[in-house]
C-alpha positions in Angstrom: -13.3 46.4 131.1 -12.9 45.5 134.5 -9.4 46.4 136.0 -9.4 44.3 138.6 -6.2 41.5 138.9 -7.9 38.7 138.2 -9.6 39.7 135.3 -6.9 40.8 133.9 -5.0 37.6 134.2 -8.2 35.9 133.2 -8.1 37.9 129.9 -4.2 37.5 129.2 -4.5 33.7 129.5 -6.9 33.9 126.9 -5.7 36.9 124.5 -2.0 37.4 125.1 -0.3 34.4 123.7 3.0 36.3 124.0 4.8 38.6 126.4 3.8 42.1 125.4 4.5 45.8 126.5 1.6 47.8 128.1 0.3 49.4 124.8 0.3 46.1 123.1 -1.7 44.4 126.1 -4.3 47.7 126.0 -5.2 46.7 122.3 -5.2 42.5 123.0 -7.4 43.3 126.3 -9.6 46.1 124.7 -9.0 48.6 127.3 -10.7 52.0 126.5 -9.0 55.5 126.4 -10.2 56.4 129.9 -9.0 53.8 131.7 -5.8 53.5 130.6 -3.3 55.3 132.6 -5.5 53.4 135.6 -4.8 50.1 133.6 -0.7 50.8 133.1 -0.6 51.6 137.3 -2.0 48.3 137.6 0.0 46.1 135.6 3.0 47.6 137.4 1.6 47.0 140.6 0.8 43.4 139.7 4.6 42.9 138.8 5.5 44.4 141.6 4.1 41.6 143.2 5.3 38.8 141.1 1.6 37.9 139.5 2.8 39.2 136.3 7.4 39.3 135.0 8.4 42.2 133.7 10.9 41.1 130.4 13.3 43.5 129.2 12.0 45.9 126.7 9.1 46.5 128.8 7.1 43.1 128.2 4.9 42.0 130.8 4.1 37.9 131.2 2.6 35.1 132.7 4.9 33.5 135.5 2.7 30.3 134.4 3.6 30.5 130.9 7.2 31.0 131.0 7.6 28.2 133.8 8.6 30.7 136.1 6.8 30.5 140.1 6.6 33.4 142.7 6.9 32.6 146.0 8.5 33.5 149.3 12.1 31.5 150.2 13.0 29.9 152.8 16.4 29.4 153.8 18.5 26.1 154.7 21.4 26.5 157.1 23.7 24.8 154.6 23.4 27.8 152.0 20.4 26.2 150.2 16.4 26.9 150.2 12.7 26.0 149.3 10.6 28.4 147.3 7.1 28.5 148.9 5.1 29.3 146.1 2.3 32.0 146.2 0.0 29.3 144.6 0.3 25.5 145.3 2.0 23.8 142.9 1.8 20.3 141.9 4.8 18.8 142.9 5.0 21.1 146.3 8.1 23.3 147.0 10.5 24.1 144.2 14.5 23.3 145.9 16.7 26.4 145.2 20.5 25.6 145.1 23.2 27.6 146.8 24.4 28.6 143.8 21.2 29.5 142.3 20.0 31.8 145.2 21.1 35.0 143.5 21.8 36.6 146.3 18.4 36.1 147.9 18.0 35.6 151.5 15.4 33.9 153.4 12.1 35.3 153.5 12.6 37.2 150.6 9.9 37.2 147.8 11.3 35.8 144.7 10.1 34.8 141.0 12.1 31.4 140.2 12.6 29.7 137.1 12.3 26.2 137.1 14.9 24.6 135.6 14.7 20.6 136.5 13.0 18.2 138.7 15.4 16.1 141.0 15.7 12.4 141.2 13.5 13.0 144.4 10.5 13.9 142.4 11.0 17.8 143.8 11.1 20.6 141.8 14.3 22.8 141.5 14.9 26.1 140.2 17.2 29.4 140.0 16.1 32.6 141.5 15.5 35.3 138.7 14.3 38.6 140.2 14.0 39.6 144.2 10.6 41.3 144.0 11.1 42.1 147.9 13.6 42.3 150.5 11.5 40.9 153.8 14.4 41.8 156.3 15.8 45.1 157.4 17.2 44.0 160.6 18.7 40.9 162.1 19.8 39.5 165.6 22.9 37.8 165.5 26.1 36.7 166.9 29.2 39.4 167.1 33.0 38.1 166.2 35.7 40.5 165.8 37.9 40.4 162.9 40.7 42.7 162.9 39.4 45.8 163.4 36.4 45.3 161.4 33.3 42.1 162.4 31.1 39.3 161.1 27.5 39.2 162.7 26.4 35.3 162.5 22.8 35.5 162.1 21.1 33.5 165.4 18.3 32.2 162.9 20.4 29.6 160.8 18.0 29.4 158.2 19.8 33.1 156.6 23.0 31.7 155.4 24.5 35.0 154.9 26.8 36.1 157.9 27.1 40.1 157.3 29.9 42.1 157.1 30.8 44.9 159.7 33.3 47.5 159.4 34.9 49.1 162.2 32.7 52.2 161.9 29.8 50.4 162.0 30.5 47.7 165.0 28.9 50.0 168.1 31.8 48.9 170.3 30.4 45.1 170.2 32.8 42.8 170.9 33.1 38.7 170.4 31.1 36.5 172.3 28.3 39.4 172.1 24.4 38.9 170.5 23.5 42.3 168.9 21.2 43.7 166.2 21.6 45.0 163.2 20.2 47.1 160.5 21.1 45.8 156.8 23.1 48.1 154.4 23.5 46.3 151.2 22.4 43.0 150.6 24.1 40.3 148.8 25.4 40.7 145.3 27.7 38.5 143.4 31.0 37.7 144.9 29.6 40.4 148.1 28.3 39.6 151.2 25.5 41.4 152.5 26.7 44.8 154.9 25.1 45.8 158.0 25.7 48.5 161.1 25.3 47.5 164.9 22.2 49.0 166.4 22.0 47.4 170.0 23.5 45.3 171.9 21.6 42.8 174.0 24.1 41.3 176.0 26.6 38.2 176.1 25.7 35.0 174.5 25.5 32.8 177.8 23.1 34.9 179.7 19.9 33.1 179.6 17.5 36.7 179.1 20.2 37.5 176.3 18.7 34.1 174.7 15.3 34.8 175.2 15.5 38.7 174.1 17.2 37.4 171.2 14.6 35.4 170.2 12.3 38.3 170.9 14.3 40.6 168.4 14.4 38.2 165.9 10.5 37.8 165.6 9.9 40.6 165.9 7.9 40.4 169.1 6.7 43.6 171.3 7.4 43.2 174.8 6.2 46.9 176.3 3.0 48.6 175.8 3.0 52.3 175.0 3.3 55.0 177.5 -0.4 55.9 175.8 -1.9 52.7 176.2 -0.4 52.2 179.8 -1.9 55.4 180.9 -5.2 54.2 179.5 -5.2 50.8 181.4 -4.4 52.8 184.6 -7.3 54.7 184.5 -9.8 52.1 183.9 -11.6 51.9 187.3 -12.0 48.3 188.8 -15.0 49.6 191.1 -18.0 48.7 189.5 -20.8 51.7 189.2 -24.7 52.1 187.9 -23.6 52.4 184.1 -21.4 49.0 184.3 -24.5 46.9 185.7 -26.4 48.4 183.8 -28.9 46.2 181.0 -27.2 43.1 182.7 -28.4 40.0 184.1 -27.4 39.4 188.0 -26.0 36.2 188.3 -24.2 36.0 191.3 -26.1 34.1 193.3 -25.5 30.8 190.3 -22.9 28.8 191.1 -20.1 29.5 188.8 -16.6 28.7 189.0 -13.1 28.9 186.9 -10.9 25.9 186.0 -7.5 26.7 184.6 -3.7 26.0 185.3 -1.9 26.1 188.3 0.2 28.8 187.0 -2.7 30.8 185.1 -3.9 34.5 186.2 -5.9 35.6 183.8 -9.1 34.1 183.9 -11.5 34.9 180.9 -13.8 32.1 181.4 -16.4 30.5 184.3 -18.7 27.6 184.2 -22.2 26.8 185.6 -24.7 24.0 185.3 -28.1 23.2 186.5 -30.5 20.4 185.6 -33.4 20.8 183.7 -36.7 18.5 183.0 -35.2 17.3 179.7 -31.7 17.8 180.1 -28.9 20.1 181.1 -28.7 24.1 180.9 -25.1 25.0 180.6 -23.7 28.7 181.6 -20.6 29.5 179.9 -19.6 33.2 181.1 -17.0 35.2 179.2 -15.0 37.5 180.8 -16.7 41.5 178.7 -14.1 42.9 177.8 -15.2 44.8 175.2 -17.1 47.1 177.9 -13.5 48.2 178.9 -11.3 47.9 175.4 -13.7 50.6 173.5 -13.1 50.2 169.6 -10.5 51.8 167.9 -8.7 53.3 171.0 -5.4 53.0 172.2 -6.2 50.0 173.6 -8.0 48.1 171.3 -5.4 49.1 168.7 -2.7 47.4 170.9 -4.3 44.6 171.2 -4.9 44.1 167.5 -1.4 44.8 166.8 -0.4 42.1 169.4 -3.0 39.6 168.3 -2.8 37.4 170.8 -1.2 36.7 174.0 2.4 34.7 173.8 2.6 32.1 176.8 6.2 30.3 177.6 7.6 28.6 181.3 6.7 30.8 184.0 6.1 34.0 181.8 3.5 35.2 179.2 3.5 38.3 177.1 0.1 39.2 177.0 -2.5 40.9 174.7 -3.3 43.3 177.1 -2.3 45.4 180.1 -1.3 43.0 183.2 -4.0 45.9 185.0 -6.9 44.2 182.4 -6.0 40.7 181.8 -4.6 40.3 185.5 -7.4 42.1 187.5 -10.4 44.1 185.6 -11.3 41.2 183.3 -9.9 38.2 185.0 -12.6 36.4 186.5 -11.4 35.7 190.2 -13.4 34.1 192.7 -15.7 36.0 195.1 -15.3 39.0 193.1 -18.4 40.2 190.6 -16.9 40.5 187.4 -19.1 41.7 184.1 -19.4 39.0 181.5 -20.7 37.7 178.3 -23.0 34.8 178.9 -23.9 32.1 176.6 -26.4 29.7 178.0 -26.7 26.5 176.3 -29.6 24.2 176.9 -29.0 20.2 175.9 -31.5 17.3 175.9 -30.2 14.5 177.6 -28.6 13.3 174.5 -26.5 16.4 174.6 -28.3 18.3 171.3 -28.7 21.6 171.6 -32.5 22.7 172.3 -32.0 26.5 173.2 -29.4 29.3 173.3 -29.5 32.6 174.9 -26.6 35.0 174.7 -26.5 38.2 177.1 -24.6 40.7 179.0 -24.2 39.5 182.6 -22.5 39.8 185.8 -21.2 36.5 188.0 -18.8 36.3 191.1 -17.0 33.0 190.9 -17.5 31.1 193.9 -13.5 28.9 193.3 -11.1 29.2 191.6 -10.3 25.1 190.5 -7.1 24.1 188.6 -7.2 21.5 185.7 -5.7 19.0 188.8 -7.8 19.8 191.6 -11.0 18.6 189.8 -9.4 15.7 188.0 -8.9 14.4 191.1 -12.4 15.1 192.4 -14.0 13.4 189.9 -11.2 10.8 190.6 -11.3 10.3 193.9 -14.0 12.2 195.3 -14.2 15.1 198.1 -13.5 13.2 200.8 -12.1 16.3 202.4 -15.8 17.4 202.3 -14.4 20.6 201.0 -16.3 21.4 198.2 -19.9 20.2 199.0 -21.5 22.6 197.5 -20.3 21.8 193.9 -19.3 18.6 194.1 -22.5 17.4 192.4 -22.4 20.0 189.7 -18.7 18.8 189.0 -20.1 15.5 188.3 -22.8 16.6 186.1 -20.5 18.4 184.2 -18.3 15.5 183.7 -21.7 13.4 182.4 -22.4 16.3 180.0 -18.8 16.7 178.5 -18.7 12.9 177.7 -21.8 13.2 176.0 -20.7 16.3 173.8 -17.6 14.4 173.3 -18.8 11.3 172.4 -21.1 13.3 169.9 -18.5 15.0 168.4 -16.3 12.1 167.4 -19.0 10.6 165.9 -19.8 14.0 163.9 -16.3 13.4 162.6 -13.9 15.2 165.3 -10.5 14.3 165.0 -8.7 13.5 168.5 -5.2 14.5 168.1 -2.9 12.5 170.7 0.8 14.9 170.6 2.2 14.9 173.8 3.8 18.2 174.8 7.0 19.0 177.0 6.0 20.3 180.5 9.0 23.0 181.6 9.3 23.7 185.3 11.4 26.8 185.7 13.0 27.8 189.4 13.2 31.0 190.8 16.9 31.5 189.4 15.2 31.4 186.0 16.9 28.2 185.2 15.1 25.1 184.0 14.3 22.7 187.0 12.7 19.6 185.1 11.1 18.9 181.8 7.8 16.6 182.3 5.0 14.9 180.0 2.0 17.2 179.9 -0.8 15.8 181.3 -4.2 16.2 179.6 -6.9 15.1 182.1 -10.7 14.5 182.8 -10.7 18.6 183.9 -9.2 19.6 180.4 -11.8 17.7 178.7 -14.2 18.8 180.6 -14.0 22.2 179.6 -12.9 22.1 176.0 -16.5 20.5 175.1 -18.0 23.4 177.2 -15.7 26.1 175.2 -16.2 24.4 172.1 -20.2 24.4 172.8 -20.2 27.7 173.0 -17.6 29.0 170.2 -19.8 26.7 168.1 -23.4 28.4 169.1 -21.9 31.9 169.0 -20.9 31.3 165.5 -24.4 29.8 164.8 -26.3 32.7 165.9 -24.0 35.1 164.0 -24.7 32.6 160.6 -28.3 33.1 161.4 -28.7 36.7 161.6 -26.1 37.0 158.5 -23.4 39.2 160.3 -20.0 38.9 158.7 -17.8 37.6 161.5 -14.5 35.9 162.0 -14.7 32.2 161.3 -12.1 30.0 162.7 -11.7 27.4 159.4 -9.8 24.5 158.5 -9.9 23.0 155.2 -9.5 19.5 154.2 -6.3 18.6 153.2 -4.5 18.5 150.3 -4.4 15.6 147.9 -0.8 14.9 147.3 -0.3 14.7 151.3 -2.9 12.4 152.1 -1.7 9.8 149.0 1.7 10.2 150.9 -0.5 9.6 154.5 -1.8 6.8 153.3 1.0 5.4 151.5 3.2 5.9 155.1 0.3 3.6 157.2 -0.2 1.0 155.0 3.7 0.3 155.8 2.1 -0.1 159.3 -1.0 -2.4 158.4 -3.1 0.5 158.3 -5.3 1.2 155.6 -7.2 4.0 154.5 -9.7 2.5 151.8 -11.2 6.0 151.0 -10.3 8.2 148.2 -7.7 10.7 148.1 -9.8 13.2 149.7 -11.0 11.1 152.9 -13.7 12.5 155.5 -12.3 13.2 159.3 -14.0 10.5 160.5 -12.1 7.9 158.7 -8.9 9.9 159.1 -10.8 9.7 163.5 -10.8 5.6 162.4 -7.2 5.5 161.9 -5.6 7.3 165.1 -8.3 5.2 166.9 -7.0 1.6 165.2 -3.0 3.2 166.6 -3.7 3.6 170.4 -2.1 2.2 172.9 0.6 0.9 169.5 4.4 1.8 169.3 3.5 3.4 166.2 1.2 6.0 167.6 2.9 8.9 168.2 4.9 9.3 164.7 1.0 8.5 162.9 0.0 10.8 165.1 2.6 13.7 164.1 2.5 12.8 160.6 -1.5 13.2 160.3 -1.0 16.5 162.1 1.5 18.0 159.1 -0.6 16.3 156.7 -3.3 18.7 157.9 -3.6 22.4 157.2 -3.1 25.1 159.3 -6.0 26.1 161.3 -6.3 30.1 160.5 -8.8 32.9 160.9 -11.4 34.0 157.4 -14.2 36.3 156.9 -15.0 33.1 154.6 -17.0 30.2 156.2 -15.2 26.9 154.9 -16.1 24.9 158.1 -13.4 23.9 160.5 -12.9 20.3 158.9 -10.4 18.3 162.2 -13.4 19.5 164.1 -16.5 18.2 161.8 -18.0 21.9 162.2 -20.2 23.9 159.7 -19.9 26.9 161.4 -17.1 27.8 164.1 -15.6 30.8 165.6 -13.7 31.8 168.7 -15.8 33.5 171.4 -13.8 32.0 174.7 -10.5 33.9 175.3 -11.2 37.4 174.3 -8.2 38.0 177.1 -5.7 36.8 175.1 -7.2 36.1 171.7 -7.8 39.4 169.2 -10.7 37.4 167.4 -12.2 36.5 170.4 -12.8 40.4 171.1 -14.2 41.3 167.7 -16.5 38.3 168.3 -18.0 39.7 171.5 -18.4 43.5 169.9 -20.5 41.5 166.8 -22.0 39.3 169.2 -23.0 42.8 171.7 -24.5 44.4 168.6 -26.4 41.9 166.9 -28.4 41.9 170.6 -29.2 45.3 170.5 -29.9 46.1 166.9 -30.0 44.6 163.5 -27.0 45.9 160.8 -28.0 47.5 158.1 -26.4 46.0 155.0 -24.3 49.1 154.4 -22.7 48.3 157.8 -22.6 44.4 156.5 -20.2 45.6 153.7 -18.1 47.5 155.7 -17.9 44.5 158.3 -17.3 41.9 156.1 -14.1 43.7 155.0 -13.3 44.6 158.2 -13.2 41.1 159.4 -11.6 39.9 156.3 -8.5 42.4 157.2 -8.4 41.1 161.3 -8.6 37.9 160.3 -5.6 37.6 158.5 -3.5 39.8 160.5 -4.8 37.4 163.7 -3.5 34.5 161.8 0.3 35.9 161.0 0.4 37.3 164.6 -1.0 33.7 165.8 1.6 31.5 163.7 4.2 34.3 165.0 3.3 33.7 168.4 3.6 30.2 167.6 7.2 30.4 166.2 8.3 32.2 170.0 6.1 29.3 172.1 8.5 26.7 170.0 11.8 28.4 169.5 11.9 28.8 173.6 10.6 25.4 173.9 13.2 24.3 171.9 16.0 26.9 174.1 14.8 25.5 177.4 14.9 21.6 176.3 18.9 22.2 175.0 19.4 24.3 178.1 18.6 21.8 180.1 20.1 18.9 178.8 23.6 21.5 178.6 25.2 20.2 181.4 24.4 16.4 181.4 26.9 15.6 178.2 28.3 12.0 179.1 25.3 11.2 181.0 23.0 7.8 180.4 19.3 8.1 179.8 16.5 5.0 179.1 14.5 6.2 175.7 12.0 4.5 173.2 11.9 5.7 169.4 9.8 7.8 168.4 10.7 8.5 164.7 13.5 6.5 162.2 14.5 8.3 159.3 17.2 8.0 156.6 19.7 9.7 158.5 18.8 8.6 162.2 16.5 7.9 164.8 14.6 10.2 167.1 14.2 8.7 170.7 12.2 10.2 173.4 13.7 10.4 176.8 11.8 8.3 179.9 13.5 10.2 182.3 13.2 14.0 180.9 10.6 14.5 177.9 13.0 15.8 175.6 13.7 14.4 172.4 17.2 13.5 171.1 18.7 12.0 167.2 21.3 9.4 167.3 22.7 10.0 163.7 23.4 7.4 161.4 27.0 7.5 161.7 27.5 7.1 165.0 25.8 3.6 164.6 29.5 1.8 164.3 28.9 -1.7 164.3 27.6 -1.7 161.3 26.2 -0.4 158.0 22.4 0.6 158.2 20.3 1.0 155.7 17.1 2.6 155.6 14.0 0.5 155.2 11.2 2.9 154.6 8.6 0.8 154.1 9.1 -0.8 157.6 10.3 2.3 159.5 13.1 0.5 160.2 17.7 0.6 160.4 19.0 -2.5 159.5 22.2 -3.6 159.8 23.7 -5.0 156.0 26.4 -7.9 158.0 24.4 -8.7 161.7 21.1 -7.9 160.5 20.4 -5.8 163.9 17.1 -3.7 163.5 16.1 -0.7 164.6 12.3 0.5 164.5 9.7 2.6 166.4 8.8 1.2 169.9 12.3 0.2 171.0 13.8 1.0 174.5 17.3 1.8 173.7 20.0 2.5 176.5 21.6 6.4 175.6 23.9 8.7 176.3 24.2 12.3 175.3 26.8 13.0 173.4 26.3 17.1 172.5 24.0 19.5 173.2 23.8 22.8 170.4 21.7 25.5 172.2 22.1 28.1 169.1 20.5 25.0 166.8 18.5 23.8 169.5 19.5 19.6 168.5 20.2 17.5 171.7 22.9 14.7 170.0 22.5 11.6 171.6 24.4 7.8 171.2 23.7 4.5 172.0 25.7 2.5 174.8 
């Protein structure tokens, strides 16, 4: 018999029709004498886990067949929680009730028992067993008690304060954030224990706030002494080996575009005019000729992940000395790079593709603005005549590709994000719309081209590489999608499981409407989550077969195992021993890449959301213009005009009247004066509170 997992739950559904102990399951399952004491260690192991319960008396079940679920809980500030189950369920997340959470905490893998389903359709359930305790330590807020302490958690969603005796308080006092290693967690009728570790610093010092949050992920700010030292002695002089087996390409005319504020620049643009089309250079910052596998370095950098970017600051992947200087590509400097050079027909379909080790020297350095307005307005500065015309045949290509693509059944996401301007104090200065120009379109068809043909070249040679995927959505959250338009006139006529293109139809039909932005962000959560696979799914928002990220090996971990398989399968076939090993390999990065990426996202919007409120702190009382964005049962969401920052007016503070929610039509209306509320009003504001520590900006209407 195979002892792997799933064949042994395979052969349990079938054969155990009970729960049994381990010597009754070896005679059901027909396991032979040999493998036994292999088979007991892995039906422990599997309940360790939660795929199989251990019952008293030593019986081992199904979780399916005892309607119990495993999954990981997620906290709710007001002492309740949603179990995430390992496995999607039908009705979604199972609601846990404060007096059912067993002394769980959030995060914490659980096996539930379900015990009801609510009048909203949802699941609930009580927490049985705590197969895992997920946190050790926590960053929270110190108040003194007599001589003994509370620490109030800074992440609301553990609704736990912990205990802290006077032995164990470090000499924190109120008013202070600290951390804090866990001593006992919480029991019946006893809260959970803890002992001060470190304290960060007073609650109204702005780095306190942003350390906090970088304790509380878990996020490394310093690199190593070891892997310092080994970025330090990288030499930025160029000698025979570097240029070596590389193609000189710094006579083409190549060039960065990036951001205003950006510094490390991992990726420069050329384009020349053939006979039948276009021949498109798309040159990668190598390096992978400086981060050698496996070495301090490298092992950094997959720890890391990726780089984290926030106002004014970025914690990056690698060594400022790397992704600063060696690697970033500046102008008038040669820099070594991957090339991939695309050839298109004048329809924009891809003829040809080459991919090989290079050197460039950027002739500019362009920001996003600077060539918008270009191709805008023109050069009539004649400052940059000598790429003026390759600007604009960029700009014809890129319109081709991304007319192309839509058509192929790219989806075209409009979300607008907050712009944060931070002063040299440190404090926030102004909070703008982000603008998403001709420049920025420009070259995300050019970095999509070539993430695209990278990962067709790997297919084709059969290398086991790391595809970027996303997979079509799930059922139950598109009938909820479509249900949500149709309120609006919209109409999906599909089947539950539409293609992108008609979900593309439907963000097209909402331009330029009120209703665009809340479809828009409603389509977006109806989606999955991008993520990293040694599986190829296809990358379905994008309409791709094959995808893979190639462009940002600076800051993206993926993006640097791409370019070592992409080296390799230049200079020598793998053999399929190697294939094995790599498709493993690949498996393993790609899902650590896709927790430190939805980390790294959890930072970007927690300090997002600490800059918006820290902002707003100081202008309680004072009268903003808005337009809603969102109504909901409980209030509506309006978007600033003046500041991009988004505040709730809560139901109750609507006095002149009882509203009712019309959720149908999106809509308040008032039950005696029949005033309405819906998306696409202007309404006339003032801010009532601002809570930095739960990040909500409280607004009311004057």
């Amino acid at each position: 018999m195979k002892l792997s997992e799933g064949n042994i739950l395979k052969k349990m559904q079938s054969k155990a029709g009970r729960p049994m102990k381990v010597s009754e399951l070896v005679r059901a399952l027909g396991v032979s004498e040999v493998q036994r004491r292999e088979f007991r260690n892995q039906i422990k192991l599997m309940a360790a886990e939660g795929t199989l319960i251990r019952l008293r008396g030593g019986r081992y079940g199904l979780p399916s067949k005892m309607n119990l679920v495993t999954g990981v809980l997620h906290g709710h500030p007001n002492g309740y929680g949603f179990l995430i189950p390992d496995k999607e369920e039908p009705d979604g997340d199972i609601y846990i009730g404060p007096k059912s959470t067993s002394g769980a905490m959030h995060k914490d893998r659980v096996v539930a028992r379900i015990e009801s389903d609510s009048v909203t359709g949802r699941s609930e359930g009580r927490i049985i067993k705590i197969l895992e305790r997920s946190t050790t330590s926590l960053v929270g807020l110190f108040e003194q008690f007599d001589k003994d302490g509370w620490v109030v958690p800074i992440d609301n969603k553990y609704f736990y304060d912990i205990f802290i005796s006077s032995k164990n308080k470090l000499k924190a006092k109120s008013g202070q954030v600290v951390v804090i290693d866990i001593i006992s967690y919480p029991e019946k009728h006893k809260p959970p224990t803890g002992k001060v570790t470190e304290i960060l610093g007073h609650s109204n010092d702005p780095k306190v706030e942003l350390n906090s949050i970088f304790r509380k992920l878990g996020t490394r700010i310093e690199f190593p002494i070891n892997v310092l030292d080994q970025a330090k002695k990288i030499n930025a002089a160029l000698n025979e080996t570097d240029l070596k087996n590389r193609r000189d390409l710094t006579d083409w005319t190549t060039f960065t575009i990036d951001g205003e504020t950006a510094k490390d620049f991992d990726d420069a643009v050329s384009l020349e005019l053939t006979d039948v089309g276009f021949k498109l250079g798309v040159h990668i910052a190598d390096v992978s000729h400086f981060v050698i596998k496996n070495s301090a370095l490298d092992k950094e950098a997959l720890e890391r992940g990726t780089s984290i970017y926030f106002p004014n600051e970025v914690i990056p992947m690698l060594p400022f000395e790397l992704s600063n200087d060696i690697c970033s590509l500046k102008p008038n400097v040669k820099r070594l790079t991957l090339t991939a050079l695309l050839y298109f027909d004048r329809d924009g379909k891809v003829v040809n593709s080459e991919f090989f080790n290079s050197i460039i020297k950027s002739c500019t350095r362009f920001t996003y603005t600077e060539v918008a307005n270009l191709l805008e307005k023109g050069d009539a500065e004649k400052k940059y005549t000598a790429v003026i015309d390759t600007l604009k045949n960029m700009y014809r290509l890129s319109k081709i590709l991304r007319k192309n693509r839509f058509i192929s059944g790219s989806v075209d996401f409009q979300v607008p994000e907050p712009e944060i301007h931070i002063n040299s104090e440190g404090k926030v200065e102004q909070i703008i719309k982000a603008q998403h120009n001709l420049a920025h379109e420009l070259i995300e068809e050019f970095m999509l081209a070539a993430n695209q043909a990278v990962a067709r070249h790997l297919f084709e040679q059969k290398v086991p590489y790391i595809h970027r995927t996303h997979e079509s959505p799930n059922e139950n959250k598109i009938i909820d999608f479509k249900k949500f338009v149709a309120s609006f006139g919209l109409h999906l006529h599909s089947t539950n499981q539409p293609s992108s293109i008609d979900l593309q139809n439907i963000l097209g039909k909402v331009r330029g409407r009120p209703e665009e932005r809340v479809v828009n962000t409603l389509l977006l959560r109806t989606m999955k989550k991008a993520r990293y696979s040694q599986k190829d799914s296809g990358h379905f928002c994008l309409g791709f077969q094959h995808y893979t990220h190639f462009t940002s090996p600076i800051r993206r971990y993926p993006d640097l195992a791409t370019h070592w398989l992409l080296k390799t399968s230049l200079d020598r076939k793998f053999s399929t021993h190697e294939k094995k090993i790599l498709a493993k390999e690949m498996e393993e990065i790609a899902e650590h890449s896709t927790h430190k990426e939805v980390k790294a996202t959890e930072v970007e919007r927690e300090i997002k959301g600490l800059r918006c409120t820290q902002y707003m702190a100081d202008k309680i009382g004072k009268s903003f213009t808005g337009i809603i964005v969102s109504v909901t049962q409980f209030g509506l969401f309006v978007e600033l005009s003046e500041v991009f920052v988004e505040g709730l007016i809560h139901i109750s503070s609507l006095r002149d009247d009882y509203y009712i929610y019309l959720e149908q039509e999106h809509k308040l209306k008032g039950q005696r004066q029949h005033k309405v509320y819906k998306i696409g009003d202007t309404v006339k504001v003032r801010v009532s509170k601002v809570d930095i520590s739960l990040r909500r900006i409280d607004l009311v209407l004057i």
